[in-house]
C-alpha positions in Angstrom: 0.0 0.0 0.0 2.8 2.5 1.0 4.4 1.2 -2.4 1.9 2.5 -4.1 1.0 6.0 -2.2 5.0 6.6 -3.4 4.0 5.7 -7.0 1.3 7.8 -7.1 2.8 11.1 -5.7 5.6 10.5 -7.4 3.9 10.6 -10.6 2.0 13.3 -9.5 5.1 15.5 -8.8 6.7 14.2 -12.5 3.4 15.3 -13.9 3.9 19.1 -12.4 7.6 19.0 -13.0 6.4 18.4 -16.5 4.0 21.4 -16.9 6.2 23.7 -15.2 8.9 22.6 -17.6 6.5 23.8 -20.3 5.5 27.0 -18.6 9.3 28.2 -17.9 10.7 26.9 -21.5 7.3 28.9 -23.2 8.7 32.2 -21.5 12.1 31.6 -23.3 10.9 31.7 -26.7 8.2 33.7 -26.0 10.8 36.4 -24.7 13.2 35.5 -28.1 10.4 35.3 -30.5 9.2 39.1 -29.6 13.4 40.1 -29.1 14.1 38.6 -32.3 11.3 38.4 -34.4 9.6 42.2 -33.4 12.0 44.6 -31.9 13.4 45.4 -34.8 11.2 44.1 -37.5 10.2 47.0 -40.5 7.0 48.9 -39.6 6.3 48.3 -43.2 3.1 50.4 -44.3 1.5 53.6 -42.3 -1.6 50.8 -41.8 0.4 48.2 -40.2 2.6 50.6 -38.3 -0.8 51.8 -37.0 -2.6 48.6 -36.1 0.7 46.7 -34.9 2.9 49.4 -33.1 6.7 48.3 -32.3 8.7 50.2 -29.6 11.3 50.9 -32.7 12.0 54.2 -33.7 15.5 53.2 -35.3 16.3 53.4 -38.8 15.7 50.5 -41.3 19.5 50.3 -41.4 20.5 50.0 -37.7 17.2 47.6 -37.5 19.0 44.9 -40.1 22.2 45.6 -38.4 20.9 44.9 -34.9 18.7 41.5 -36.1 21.7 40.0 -38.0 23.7 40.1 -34.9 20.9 38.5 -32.8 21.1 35.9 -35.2 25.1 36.0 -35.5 25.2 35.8 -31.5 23.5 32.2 -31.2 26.0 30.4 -33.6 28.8 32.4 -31.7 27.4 31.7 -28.0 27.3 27.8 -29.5 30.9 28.3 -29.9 31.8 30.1 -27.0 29.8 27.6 -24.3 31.9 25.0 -26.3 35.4 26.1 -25.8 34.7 27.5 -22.3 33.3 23.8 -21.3 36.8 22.3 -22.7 38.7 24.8 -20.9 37.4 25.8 -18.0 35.8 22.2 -16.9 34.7 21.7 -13.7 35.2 26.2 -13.2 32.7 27.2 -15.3 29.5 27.6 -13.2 26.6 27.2 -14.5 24.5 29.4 -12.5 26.7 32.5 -13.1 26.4 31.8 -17.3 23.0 32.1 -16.8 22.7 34.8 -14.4 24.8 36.9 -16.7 23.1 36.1 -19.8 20.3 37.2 -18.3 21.4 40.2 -17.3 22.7 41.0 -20.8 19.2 40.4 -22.0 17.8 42.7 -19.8 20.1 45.2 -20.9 18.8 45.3 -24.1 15.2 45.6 -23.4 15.8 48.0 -20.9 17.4 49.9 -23.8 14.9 49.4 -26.2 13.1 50.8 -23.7 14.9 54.5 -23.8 14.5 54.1 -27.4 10.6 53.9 -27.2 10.4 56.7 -25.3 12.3 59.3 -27.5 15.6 59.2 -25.4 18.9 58.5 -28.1 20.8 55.9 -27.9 24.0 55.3 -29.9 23.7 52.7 -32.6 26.7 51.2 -31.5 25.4 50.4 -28.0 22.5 48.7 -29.9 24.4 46.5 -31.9 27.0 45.3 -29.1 23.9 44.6 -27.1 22.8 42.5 -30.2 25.4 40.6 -30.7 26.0 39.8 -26.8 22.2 39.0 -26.1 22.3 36.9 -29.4 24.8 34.5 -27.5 23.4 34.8 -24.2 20.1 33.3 -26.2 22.1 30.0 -26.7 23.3 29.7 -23.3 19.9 30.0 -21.8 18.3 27.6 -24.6 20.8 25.0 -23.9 19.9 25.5 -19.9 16.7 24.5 -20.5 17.5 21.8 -22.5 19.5 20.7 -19.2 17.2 21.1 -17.7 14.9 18.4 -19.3 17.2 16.1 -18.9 18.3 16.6 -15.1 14.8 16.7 -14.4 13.9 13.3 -16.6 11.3 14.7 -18.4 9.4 12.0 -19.8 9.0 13.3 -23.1 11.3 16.1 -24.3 9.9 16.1 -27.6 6.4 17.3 -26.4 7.8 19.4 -24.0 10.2 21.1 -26.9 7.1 21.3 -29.3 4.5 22.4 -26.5 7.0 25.2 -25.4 7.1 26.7 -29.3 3.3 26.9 -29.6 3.6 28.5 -25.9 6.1 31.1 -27.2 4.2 32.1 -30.1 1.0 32.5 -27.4 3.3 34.7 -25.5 4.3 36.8 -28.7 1.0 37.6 -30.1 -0.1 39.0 -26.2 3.1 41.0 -25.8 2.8 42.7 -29.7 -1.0 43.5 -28.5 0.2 45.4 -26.0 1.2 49.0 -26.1 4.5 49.9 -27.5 6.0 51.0 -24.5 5.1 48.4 -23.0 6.8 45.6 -24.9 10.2 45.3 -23.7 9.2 45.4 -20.0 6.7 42.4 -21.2 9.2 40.7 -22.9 12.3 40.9 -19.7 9.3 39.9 -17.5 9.2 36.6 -19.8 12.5 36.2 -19.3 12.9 37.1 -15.7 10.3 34.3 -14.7 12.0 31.9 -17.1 15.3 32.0 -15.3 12.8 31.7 -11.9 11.4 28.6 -12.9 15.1 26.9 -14.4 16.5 27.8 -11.4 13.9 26.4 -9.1 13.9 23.1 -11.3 17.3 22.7 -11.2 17.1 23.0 -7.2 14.9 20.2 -7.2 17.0 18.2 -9.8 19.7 15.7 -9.5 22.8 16.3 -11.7 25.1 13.9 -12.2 27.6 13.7 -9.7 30.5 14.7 -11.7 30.9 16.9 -14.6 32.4 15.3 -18.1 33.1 17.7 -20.5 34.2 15.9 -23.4 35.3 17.0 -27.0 33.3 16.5 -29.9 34.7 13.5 -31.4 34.0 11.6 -28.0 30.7 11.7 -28.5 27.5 12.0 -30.6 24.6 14.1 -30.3 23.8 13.6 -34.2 25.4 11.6 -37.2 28.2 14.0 -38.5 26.0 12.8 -42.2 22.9 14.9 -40.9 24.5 18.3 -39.9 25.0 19.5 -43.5 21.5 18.8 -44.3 20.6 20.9 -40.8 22.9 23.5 -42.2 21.0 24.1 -45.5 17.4 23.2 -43.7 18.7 26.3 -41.1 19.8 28.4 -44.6 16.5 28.2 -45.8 14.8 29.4 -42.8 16.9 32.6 -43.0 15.6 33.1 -46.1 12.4 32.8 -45.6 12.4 35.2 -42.6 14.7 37.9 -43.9 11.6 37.7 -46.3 9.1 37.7 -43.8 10.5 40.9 -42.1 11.1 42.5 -45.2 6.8 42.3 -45.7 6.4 43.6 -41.8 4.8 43.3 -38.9 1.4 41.3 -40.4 4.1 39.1 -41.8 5.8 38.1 -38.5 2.6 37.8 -36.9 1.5 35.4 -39.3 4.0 33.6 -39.0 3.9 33.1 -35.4 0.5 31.6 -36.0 1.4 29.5 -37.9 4.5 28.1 -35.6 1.6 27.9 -33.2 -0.7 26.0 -35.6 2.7 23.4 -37.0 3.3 22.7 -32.8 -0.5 22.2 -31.8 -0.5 19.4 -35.0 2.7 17.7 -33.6 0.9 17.8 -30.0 -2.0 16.3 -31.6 0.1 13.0 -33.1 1.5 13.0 -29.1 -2.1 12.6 -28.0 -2.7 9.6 -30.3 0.0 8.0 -29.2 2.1 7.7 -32.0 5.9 7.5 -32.5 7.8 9.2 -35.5 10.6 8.7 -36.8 13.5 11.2 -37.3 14.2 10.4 -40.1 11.0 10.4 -41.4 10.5 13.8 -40.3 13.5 15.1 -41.5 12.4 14.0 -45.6 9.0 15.3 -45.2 10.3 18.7 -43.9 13.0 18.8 -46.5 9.9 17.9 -49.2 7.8 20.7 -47.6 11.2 22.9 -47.7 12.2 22.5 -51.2 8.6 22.9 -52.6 8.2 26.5 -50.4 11.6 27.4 -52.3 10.2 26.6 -55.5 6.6 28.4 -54.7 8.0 31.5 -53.2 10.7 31.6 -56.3 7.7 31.1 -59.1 4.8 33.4 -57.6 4.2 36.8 -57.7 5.6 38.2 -54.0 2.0 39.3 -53.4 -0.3 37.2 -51.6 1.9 34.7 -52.0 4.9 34.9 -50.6 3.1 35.9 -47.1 1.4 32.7 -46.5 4.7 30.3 -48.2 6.7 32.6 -45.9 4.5 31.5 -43.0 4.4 27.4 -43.9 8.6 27.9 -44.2 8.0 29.1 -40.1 6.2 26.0 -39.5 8.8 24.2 -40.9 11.8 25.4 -38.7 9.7 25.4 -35.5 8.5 21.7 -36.0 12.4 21.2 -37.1 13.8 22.4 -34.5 11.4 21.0 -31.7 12.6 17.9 -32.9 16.4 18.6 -33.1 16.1 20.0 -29.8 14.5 16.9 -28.3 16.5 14.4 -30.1 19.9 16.1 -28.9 18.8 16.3 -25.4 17.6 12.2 -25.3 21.4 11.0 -27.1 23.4 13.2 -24.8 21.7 12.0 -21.6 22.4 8.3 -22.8 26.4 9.6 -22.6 25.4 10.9 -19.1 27.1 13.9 -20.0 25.9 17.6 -19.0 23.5 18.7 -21.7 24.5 22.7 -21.0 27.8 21.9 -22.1 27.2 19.5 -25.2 23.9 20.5 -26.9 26.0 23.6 -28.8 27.8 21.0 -31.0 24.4 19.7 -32.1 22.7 22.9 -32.3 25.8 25.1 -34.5 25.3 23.1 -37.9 21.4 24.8 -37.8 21.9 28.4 -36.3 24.7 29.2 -38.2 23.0 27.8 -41.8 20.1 30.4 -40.3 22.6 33.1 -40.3 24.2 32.0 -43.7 20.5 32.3 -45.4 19.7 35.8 -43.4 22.9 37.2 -44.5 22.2 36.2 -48.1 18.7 37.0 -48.3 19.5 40.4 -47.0 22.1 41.2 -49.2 19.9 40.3 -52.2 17.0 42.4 -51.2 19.5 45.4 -50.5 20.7 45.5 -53.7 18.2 46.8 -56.3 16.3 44.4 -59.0 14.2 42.2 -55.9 12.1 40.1 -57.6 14.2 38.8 -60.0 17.4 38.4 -57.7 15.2 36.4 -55.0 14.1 34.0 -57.5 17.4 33.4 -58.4 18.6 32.9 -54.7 15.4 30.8 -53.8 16.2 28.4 -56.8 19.8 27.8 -55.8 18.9 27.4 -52.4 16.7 24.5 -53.3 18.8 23.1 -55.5 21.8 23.4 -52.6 19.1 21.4 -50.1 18.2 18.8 -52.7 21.8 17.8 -53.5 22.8 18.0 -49.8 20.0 15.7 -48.9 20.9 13.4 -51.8 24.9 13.6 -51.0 24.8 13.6 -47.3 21.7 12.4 -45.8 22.8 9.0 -44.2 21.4 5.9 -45.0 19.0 3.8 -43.1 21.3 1.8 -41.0 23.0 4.9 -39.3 19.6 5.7 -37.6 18.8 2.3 -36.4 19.5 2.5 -33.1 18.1 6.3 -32.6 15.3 6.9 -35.8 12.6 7.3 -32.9 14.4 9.1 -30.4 13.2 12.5 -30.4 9.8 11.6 -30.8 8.9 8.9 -28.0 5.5 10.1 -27.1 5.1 7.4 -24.5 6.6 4.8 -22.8 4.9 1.6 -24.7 5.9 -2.2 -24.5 5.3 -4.3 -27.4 4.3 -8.0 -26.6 7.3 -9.4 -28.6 9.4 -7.1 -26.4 12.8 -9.4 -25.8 13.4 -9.6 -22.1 16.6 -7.5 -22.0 13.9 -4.4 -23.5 11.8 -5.1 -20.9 14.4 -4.7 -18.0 15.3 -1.7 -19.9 12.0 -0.1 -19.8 11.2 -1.1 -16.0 14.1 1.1 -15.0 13.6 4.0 -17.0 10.3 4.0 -15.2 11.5 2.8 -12.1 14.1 5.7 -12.7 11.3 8.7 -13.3 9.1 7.2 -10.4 12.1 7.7 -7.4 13.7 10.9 -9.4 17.3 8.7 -9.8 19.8 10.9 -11.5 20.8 10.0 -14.6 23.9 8.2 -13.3 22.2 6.6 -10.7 19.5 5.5 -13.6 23.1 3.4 -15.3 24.2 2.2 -12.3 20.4 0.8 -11.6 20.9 -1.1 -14.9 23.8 -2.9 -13.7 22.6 -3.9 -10.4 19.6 -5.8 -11.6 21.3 -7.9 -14.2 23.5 -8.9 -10.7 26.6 -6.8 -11.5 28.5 -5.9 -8.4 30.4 -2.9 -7.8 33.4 -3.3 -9.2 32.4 -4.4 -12.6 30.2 -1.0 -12.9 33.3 1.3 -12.3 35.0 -0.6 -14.5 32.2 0.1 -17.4 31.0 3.6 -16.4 35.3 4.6 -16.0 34.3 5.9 -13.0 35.7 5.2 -9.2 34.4 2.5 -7.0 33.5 4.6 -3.8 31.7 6.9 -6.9 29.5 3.8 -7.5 29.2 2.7 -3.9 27.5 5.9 -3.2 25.4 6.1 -5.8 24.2 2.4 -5.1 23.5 3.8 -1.1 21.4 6.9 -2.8 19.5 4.3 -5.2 18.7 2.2 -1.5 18.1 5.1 0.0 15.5 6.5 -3.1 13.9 3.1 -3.4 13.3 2.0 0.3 15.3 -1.3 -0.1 18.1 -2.6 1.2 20.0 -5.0 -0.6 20.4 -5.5 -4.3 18.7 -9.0 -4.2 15.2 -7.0 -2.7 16.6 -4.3 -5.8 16.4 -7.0 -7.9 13.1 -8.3 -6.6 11.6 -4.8 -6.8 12.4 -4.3 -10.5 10.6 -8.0 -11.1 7.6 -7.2 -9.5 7.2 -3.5 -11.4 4.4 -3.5 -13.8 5.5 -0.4 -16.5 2.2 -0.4 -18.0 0.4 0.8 -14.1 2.9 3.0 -13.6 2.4 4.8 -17.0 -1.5 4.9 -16.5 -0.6 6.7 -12.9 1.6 9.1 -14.6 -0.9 9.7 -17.3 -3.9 10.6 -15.1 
């Protein structure tokens, strides 16, 4: 009976650890959609400046300036959480990164603020802040990413996909809102973000030592797959340098529709199926290559406003998916996610700010229509032969094609035995909060390993293991590994999902 009481409030407190997972990773991108997809978007026409106010007043040249090095920053921050990680090691505190990219965030909206209300502010000071809160945007992604996998989130992939049509719900209530009011909006987002991380993270478990390692050590994606998520990230520049250029309607519609693509991925969640990433990855290329063509064929009015939007779609469901995926194969290494997820993440920001830059420079310099239908056409050409050069065969995503998009934990009846063990401590794992060390060493210690062998697997010391075994006893209420062993038997999977679910 007490067995059960534990089950059930534990799932209860998984459930809520779930939603505010949700809540806090929705204020992120709802606090980088409206930084860097409205601060410095083009008022466009009298009647959209009118009926969609932004707190801008800058020129249309200091606006492009100040949005490519937003975009510039995340590829750069990739880099720079990368090398620091390597270097610094065990040094670099978490906490402080995120405290101070924070703060560099709120620097910018507070002065965005000045600039709505008429006071100057040198262009330079706007584009250093740029360019700094662009990279402070990928250290605070990548902490919530951490943070879904300290935290053992059942299902990153919903929680990824949920947060995106979140942020867009957050975007379209902050543009509503008076001009002047829209950068205090959006630092509120991100003050009570950072709240929320922090408070998960206290009531996480991180592993109990910190391996950085470098990239070759590891694998958060097939090295075949990054050039395709360079040119999949090119094209989404593209389309919204092309989306800003039509103006705030533009953006807005776009944000619906990144609301729309993640309500549809929420709605395969809730029927329970499982996708595969590779699957997902040719239908979004298909979907991306025929935008391309459309947008490069028809007339940019209506057209290229509602292609514009469905190439939005596109890189939110995209990068849901790369998000969740990287999280699920770096926790497997039981590495820290903060440190790693740049390396999977810098093939796709940095093709975004390849297409940006490219886009812009096209529609800066004179004959438009004719010079974006040339650069749309090579671009999908460029994603076709990547795809048909790079993309890697079957038999490199055989033991990850349904990673990222797990929806629920779901035993087959021809499930071999070894699968079924498997599953019974990831749940086991979720139910007691293990870490995910303790969650390896559990694996060993049911199959009747002893202490000794596990260090010798995991390359980690023996009194390491001996005290993560004690914290597993401790977690579990047992007392012995044969009554561990014994406790694992008797778990049913399929009871302890139906208590999480309800």
């Amino acid at each position: 009976m007490a067995q059960g009481t534990a089950k059930k409030a534990a799932g209860h407190h998984i459930g809520a650890m779930e939603l505010l997972s949700v809540f806090g990773f929705s204020l992120m991108f709802g606090w980088f959609f409206v930084t860097f997809f409205w601060f410095f978007v083009s008022t466009g026409d009298a009647s959209d400046a009118a009926l969609l106010p932004s707190p801008s007043t800058l020129s249309t040249s200091v606006c492009s300036l100040a949005l490519t090095l937003l975009f510039i920053g995340i590829p750069l921050g990739d880099v720079a959480m990368r090398f620091a990680a390597l270097r610094l090691r065990e040094r670099l505190n978490a906490r402080l990164l995120l405290v101070l990219s924070t703060v560099v965030a709120l620097l910018l909206s507070g002065t965005l603020t000045l600039v709505s209300l008429g006071i100057p502010v040198p262009d330079t000071l706007i584009a250093v802040l740029s360019l700094l809160t662009g990279m402070a945007s990928a250290v605070l992604l990548a902490g919530w990413l951490d943070i879904c996998g300290r935290t053992r989130i059942r299902n990153v992939l919903v929680c990824t996909t949920a947060s995106f049509s979140g942020g867009a719900l957050w975007y379209v209530l902050c543009v509503l809102l008076p001009a002047l009011a829209q950068p205090p909006v959006s630092a509120f987002f991100l003050l009570a973000s950072l709240a929320l991380l922090f408070y998960m993270g206290s009531r996480s478990e991180a592993p109990a030592e910190l391996r950085v390692e470098k990239r070759d050590s590891f694998l958060t994606s097939p090295r075949e797959v990054e050039p395709v998520f360079l040119m999949l990230g090119a094209a989404a520049g593209i389309v919204f340098a092309l989306l800003i250029a039509k103006g705030p309607l533009a953006i807005v519609g776009a944000m619906v529709a990144i609301l729309l693509a993640s309500l549809l991925m929420l709605a395969l969640a809730a029927l329970r199926l499982k996708i595969s990433v590779v699957l997902l990855l040719r239908v979004l290329i298909v979907i991306t290559v025929g935008t391309l063509l459309a947008l490069s064929a028809l007339p940019p009015e209506p057209f290229w406003m509602l292609l514009g939007c469905i190439g939005a779609a596109v890189w939110a469901v995209f990068s849901a998916a790369n998000y969740a995926n990287l999280v699920k194969l770096i926790v497997e290494k039981n590495l820290p996610i903060l440190y790693h997820v740049s390396s999977g993440t810098l093939p796709k920001s940095a093709g975004f700010v390849v297409g940006w830059c490219a886009a812009l420079a096209v529609l800066y310099s004179g004959v438009i229509d004719e010079k974006v239908s040339y650069l749309l056409l090579v671009a999908a050409f460029l994603l076709v032969v990547v795809a048909m050069v790079f993309y890697p065969e079957k038999k490199h995503h055989d033991d990850n094609a349904i990673h990222s998009s797990d929806f629920i934990l779901k035993l087959e009846s021809t499930a071999s035995e070894d699968s079924v063990l498997n599953a019974k401590c990831e749940a086991l794992a979720r139910l007691y909060r293990l870490s995910p060390r303790e969650a390896d060493i559990l694996t060993y210690l049911i199959r009747g390993r002893n202490a000794k062998y596990i260090c010798e697997k995991l390359v980690i010391s023996e009194h390491t293991v001996k005290s993560h075994i004690y914290s597993i006893y401790l977690k579990t209420d047992v007392h012995s590994q044969q009554k561990l062993m014994d406790l694992v038997e008797e778990f049913s999977v399929e009871q302890d999902t139906d208590q999480m679910l309800h």
